[in-house]
DOSEBA-468527 format. One record per residue (C-alpha): residue number from 0; residue in one letter; x, z, y. Coordinates in Angstrom, 2 decimals, decimal comma, m for minus. Layout:
! residues N
{atom NUM; a; {X; Z; Y}},
...
***
This chain:
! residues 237
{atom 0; x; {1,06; m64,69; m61,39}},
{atom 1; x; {m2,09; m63,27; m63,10}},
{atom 2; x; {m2,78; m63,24; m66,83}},
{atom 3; x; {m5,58; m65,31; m67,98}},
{atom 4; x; {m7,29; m63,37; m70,48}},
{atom 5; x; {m7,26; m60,17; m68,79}},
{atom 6; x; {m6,57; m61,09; m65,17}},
{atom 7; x; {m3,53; m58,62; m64,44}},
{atom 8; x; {m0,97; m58,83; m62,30}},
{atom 9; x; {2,24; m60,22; m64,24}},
{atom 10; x; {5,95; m60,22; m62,53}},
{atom 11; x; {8,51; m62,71; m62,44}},
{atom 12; x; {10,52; m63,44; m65,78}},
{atom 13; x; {7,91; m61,88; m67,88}},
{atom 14; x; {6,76; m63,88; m70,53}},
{atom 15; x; {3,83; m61,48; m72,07}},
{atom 16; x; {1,42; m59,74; m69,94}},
{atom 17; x; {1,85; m56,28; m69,70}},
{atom 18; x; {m1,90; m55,01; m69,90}},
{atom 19; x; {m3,22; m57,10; m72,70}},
{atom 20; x; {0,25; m58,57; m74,33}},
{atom 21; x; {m1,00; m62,30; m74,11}},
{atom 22; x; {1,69; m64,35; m74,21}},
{atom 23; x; {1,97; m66,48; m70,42}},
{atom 24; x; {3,21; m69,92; m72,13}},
{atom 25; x; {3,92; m72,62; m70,27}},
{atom 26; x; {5,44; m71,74; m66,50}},
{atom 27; x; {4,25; m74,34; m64,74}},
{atom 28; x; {0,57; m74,56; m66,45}},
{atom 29; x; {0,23; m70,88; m65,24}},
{atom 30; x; {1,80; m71,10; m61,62}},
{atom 31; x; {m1,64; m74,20; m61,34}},
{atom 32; x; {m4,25; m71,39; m62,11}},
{atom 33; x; {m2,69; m68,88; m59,85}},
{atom 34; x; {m2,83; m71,84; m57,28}},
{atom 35; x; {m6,80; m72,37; m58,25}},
{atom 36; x; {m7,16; m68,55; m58,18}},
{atom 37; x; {m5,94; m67,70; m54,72}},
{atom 38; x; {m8,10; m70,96; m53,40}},
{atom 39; x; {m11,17; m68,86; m54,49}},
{atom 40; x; {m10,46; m66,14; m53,45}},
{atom 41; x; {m9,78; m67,15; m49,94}},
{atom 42; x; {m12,87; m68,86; m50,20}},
{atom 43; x; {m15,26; m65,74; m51,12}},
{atom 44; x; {m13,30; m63,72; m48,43}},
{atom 45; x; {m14,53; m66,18; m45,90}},
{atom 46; x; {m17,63; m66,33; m46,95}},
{atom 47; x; {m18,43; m62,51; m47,01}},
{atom 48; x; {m17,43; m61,85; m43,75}},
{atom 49; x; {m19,04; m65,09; m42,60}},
{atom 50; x; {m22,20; m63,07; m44,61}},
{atom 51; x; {m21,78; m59,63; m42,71}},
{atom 52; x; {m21,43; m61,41; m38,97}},
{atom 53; x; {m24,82; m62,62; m39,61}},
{atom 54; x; {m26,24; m59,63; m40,87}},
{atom 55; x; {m24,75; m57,85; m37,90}},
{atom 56; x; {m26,20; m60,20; m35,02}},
{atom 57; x; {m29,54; m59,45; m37,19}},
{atom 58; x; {m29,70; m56,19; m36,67}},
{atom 59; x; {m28,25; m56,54; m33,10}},
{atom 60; x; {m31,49; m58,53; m32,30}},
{atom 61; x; {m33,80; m56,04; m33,61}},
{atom 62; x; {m32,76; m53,21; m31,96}},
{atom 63; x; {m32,27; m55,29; m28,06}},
{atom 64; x; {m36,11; m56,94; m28,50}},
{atom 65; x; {m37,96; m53,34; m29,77}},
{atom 66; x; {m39,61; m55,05; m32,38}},
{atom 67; x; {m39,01; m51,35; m34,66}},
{atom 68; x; {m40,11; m49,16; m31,72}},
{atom 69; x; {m42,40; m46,68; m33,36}},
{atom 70; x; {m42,82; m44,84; m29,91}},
{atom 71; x; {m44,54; m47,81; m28,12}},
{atom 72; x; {m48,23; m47,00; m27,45}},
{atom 73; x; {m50,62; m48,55; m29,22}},
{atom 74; x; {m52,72; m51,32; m27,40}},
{atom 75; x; {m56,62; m51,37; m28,17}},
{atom 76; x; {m56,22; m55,36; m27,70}},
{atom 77; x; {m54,56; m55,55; m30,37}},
{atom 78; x; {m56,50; m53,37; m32,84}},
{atom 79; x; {m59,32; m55,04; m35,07}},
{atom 80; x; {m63,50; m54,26; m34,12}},
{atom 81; x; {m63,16; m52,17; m37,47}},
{atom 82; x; {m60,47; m50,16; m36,61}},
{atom 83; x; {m61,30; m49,36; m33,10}},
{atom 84; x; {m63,33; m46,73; m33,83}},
{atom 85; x; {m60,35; m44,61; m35,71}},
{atom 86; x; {m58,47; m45,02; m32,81}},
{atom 87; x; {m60,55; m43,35; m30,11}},
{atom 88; x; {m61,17; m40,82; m32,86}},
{atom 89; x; {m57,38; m40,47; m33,03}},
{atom 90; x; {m57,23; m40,29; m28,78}},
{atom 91; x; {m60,65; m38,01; m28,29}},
{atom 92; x; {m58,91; m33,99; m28,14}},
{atom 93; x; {m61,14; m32,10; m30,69}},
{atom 94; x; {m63,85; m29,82; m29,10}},
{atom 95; x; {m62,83; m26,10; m29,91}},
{atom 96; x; {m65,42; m22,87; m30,55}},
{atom 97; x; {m63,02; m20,97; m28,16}},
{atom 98; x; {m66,07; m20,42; m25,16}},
{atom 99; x; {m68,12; m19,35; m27,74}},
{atom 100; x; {m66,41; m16,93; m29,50}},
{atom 101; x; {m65,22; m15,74; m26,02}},
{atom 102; x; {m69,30; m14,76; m24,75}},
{atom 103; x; {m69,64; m13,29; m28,08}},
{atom 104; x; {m66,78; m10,93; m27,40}},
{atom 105; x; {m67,99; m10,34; m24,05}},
{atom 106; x; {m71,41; m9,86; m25,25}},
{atom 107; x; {m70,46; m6,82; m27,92}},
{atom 108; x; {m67,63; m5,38; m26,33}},
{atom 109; x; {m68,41; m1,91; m23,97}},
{atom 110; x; {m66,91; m1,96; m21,07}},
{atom 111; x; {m63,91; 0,00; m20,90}},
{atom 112; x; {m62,41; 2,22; m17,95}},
{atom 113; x; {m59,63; 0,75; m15,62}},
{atom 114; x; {m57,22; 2,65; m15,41}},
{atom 115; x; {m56,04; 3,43; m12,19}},
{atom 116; x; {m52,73; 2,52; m10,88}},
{atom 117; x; {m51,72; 5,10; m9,00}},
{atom 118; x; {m48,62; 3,62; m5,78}},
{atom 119; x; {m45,17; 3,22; m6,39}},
{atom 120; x; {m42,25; 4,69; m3,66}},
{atom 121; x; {m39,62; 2,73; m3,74}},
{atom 122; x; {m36,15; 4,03; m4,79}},
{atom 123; x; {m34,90; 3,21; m0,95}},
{atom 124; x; {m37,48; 4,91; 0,76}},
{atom 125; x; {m37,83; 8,13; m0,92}},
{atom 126; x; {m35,91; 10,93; 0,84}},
{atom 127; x; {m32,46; 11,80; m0,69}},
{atom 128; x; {m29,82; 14,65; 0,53}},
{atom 129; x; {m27,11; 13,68; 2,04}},
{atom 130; x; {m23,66; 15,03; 0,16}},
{atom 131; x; {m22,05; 17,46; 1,83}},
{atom 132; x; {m19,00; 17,71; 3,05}},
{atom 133; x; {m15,64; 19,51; 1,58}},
{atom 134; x; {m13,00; 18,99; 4,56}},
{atom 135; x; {m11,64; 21,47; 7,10}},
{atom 136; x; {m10,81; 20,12; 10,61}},
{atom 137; x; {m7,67; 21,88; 10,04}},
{atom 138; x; {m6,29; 24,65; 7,32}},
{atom 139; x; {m6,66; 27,20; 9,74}},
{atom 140; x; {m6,00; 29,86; 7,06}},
{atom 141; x; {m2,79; 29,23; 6,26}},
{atom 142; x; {m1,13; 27,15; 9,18}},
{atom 143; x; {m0,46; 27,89; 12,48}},
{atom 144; x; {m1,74; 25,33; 15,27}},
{atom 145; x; {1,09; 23,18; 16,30}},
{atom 146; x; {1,18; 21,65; 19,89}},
{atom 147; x; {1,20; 18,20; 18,45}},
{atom 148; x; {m2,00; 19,30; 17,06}},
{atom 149; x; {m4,02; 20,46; 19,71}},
{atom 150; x; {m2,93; 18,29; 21,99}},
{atom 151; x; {m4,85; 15,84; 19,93}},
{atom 152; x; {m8,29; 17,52; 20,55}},
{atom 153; x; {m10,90; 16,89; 22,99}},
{atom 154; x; {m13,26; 19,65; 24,45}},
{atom 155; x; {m15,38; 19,23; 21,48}},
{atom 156; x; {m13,46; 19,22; 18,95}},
{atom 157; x; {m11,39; 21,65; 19,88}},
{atom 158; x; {m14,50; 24,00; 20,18}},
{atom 159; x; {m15,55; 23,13; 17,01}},
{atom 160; x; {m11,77; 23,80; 15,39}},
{atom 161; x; {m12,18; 27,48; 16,88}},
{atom 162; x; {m15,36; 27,70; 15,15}},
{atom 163; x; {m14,44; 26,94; 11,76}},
{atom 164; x; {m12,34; 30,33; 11,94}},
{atom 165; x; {m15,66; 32,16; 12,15}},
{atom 166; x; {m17,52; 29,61; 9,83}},
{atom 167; x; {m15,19; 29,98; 6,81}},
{atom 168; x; {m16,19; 33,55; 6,74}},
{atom 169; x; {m20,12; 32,71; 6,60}},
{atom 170; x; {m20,90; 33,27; 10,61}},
{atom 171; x; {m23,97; 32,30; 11,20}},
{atom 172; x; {m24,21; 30,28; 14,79}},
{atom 173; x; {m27,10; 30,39; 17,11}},
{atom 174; x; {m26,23; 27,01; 18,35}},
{atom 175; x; {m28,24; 24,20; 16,54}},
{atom 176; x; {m25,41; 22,02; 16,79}},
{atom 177; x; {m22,66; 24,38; 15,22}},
{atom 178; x; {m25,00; 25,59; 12,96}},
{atom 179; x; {m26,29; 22,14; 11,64}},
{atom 180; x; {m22,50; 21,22; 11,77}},
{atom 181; x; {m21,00; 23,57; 9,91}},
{atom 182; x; {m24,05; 23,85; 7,49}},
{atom 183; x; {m23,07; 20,36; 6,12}},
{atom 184; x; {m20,15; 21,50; 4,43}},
{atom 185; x; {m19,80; 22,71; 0,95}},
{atom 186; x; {m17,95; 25,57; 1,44}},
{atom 187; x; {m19,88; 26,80; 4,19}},
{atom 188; x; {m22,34; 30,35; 3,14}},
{atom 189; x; {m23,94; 31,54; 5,88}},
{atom 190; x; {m24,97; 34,94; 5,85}},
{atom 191; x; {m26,98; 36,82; 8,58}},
{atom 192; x; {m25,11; 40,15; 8,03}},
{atom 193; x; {m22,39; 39,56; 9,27}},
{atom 194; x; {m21,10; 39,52; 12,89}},
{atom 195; x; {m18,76; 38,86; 14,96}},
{atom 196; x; {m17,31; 41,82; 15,33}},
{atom 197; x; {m16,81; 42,02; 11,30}},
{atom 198; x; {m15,49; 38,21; 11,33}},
{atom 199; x; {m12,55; 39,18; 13,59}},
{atom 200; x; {m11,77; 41,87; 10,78}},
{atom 201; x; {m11,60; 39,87; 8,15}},
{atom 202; x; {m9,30; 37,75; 10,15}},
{atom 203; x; {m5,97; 36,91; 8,89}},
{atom 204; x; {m2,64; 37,07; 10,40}},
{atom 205; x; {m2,63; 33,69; 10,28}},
{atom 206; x; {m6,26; 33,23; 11,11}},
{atom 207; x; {m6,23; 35,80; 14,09}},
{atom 208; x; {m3,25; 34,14; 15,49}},
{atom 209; x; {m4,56; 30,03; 15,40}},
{atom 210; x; {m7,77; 32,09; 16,81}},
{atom 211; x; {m5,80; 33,48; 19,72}},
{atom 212; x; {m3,90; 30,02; 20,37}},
{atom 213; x; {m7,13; 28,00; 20,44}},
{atom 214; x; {m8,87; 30,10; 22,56}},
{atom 215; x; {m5,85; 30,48; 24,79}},
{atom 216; x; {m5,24; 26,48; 25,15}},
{atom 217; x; {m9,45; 26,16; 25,94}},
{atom 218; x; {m8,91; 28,35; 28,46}},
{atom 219; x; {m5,56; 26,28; 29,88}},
{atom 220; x; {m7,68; 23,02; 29,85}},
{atom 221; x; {m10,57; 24,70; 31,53}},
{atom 222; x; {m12,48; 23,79; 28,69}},
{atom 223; x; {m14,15; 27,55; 28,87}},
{atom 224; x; {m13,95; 30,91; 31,34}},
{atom 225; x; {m10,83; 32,92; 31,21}},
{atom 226; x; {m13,00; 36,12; 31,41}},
{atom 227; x; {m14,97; 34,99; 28,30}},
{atom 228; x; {m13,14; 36,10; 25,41}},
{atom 229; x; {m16,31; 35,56; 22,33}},
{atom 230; x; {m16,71; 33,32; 19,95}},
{atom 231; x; {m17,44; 29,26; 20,44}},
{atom 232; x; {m21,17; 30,07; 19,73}},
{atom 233; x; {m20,92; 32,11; 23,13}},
{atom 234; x; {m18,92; 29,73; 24,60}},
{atom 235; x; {m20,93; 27,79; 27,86}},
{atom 236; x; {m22,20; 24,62; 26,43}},
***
């Protein structure tokens, strides 16, 4: 039930209202205005959302037909005689000073030199030094050859493996190819001093031994003359 006077909720078996402290009265009396009460109030619901459909299909409209597009352009057709006038004004780009400034400049300013670009190499093509090398064909100076070994070498390398004895100790070869060869590696000092005479004194036991097993295997492949007994840069091509 709802109080009359203040319109607050009132429970069951209450007699005053509990807001306001009017007294309720008679039962039956009050249960006929909460009866009225609830009638209207169904009523308004109805109506309001009856109210807010309509409102909504309104808008709906609008937005489908365009009627608020402010992007559409605007058509001289429908533009009064009086008001044409501001609208090709509005359309017509205004004319800009910018050529004549630009002669002016052109007019005062001295010429000034251009500079001169001078070509460009590029990075790619410009020469660069290859890096050398820091291997040995074989540590020579501290191992002895095994058979496994040089029976894995060809004429060529095997020449150059005998070679490397003397180049370690700066020999300098008058063969272009064992000299370009052994020039590529780091660890390689050439120096004109010396011969091969003092190479084969600086030998060490290890080194004078691998030299006399290389040469000695050459000479079993037929790879170079038994009677020739120098150096790979004496050796027949």
């Amino acid at each position: 039930m709802v109080c009359k006077k203040c319109g607050a909720r009132i429970g069951r078996n209450k007699f005053f209202c509990d807001k306001c402290g009017t007294s309720i009265g008679n039962v039956g009396e009050m249960e006929r205005y909460n009866a009225v009460w609830k009638k209207q109030r169904k009523k308004a619901i109805i109506i309001g959302c009856v109210f807010v459909a309509v409102i909504a299909s309104c808008v709906t409209f609008v937005l489908k037909s365009g009627i608020l597009n402010t992007n559409a352009p605007v058509s001289s057709q429908n533009v009064p005689v009086e008001d044409m006038n501001f609208v090709k004004a509005e359309n017509t780009p205004i004319p800009t000073e910018q050529p004549a400034v630009e002669a002016m400049v052109i007019a005062t300013s001295e010429p000034t030199a251009v500079p001169t670009l001078l070509p460009t190499i590029p990075p790619t093509l410009l020469p660069t030094k290859s890096p050398k090398d820091d291997t040995y064909l074989y540590p020579s100076d501290k191992i002895i050859f095994t058979d496994r070994f040089l029976q894995s070498l060809d004429k060529d390398t095997a020449r150059l493996v005998r070679n490397e004895l003397y180049a370690r100790h700066g020999f300098v070869f008058k063969t272009k190819y064992l000299q370009k060869y052994f020039s590529q590696k780091s660890w390689y000092h050439g120096d004109l001093s010396v011969t091969e005479s003092d190479i084969m004194k600086q030998f060490s036991a290890v080194e004078a031994q691998n030299h006399e097993i290389i040469v000695n295997y050459e000479k079993s492949m037929g790879w170079i003359e038994t009677n020739n007994e120098e150096s790979g840069d004496e050796m027949p091509q």
